[in-house]
N, C-alpha and C positions, 0 to 999 in steps of 0.2 A: 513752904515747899517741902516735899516729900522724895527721898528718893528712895523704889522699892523695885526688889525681882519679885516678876510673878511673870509665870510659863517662857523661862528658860532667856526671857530677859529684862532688861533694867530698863524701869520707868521712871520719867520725873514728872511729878502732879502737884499741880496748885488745888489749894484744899482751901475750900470758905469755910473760915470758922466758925458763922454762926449757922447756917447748913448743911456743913459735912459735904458738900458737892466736890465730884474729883472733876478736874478737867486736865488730861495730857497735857504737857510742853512737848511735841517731838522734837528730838535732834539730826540736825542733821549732820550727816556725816557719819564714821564708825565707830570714833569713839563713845564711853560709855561711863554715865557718870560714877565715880566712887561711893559704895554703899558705905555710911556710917558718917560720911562728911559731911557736918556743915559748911552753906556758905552766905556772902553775905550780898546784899541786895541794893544795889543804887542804879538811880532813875531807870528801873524795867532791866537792869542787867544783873545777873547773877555768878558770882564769884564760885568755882569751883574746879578739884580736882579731876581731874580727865582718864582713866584708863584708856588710852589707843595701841589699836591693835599693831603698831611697829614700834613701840616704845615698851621697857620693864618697868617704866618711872609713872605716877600722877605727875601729869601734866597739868601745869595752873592754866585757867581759862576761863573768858566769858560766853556767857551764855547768856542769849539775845530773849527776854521772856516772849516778846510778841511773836518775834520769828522765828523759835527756834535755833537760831544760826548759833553756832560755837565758833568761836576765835585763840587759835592757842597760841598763851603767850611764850613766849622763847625764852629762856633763862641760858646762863653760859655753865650751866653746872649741872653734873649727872647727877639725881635724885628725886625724891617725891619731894610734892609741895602738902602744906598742909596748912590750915589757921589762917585762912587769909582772907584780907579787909580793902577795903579803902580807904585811903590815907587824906584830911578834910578837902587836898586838894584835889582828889580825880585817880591819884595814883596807885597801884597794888601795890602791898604787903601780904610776904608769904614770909612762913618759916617753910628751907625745906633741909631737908637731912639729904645729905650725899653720900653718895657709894664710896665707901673705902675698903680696899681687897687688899688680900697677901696670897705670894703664893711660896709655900715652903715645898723643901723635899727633903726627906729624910732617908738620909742612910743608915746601913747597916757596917 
């Protein structure tokens, strides 16, 4: 799996390796996969970070290879996901790093 921008937006492409043949996966929906991430792949679904356009955070999510279809998983914490697997039974594992803010004021 390949993910790439080319004219202004993000493609995911399955590559045969002994061909070099690209064939799109389109997604549906707005989100948009994470350039740079890997992800990891059981039975035709594929693990991966999510850029959507009402979220600051990668969103963990599957991604349907036949259908295209995306499913975002929901986590209870504000942050990106990243590094994530299937676990032997069926399950996600993500690391994800969470938002942590301050806000100071300083006087004079």
């Amino acid at each position: 799996m390949i993910v790439e921008f080319h004219e202004g937006r993000t493609r995911l492409l399955k590559v045969s390796l002994g061909e070099g043949q690209e064939q799109e996966i389109p997604i549906s929906g707005d989100a948009r996969p994470y350039l740079g991430q890997s992800g990891a792949i059981r039975d035709g679904k594929l693990l991966m970070g999510l850029q959507a356009p009402d979220s600051w955070f990668l969103d963990p999510a599957v991604i349907d290879l036949a259908t295209g279809h995306v499913t975002r998983i929901p986590i209870d914490t504000l942050g990106d996901s990243f590094s994530m697997a299937w676990t032997p039974d069926g399950q996600v594992w993500a690391a994800v790093t969470d938002l942590e803010s301050s806000l100071w004021r300083f006087r004079k």
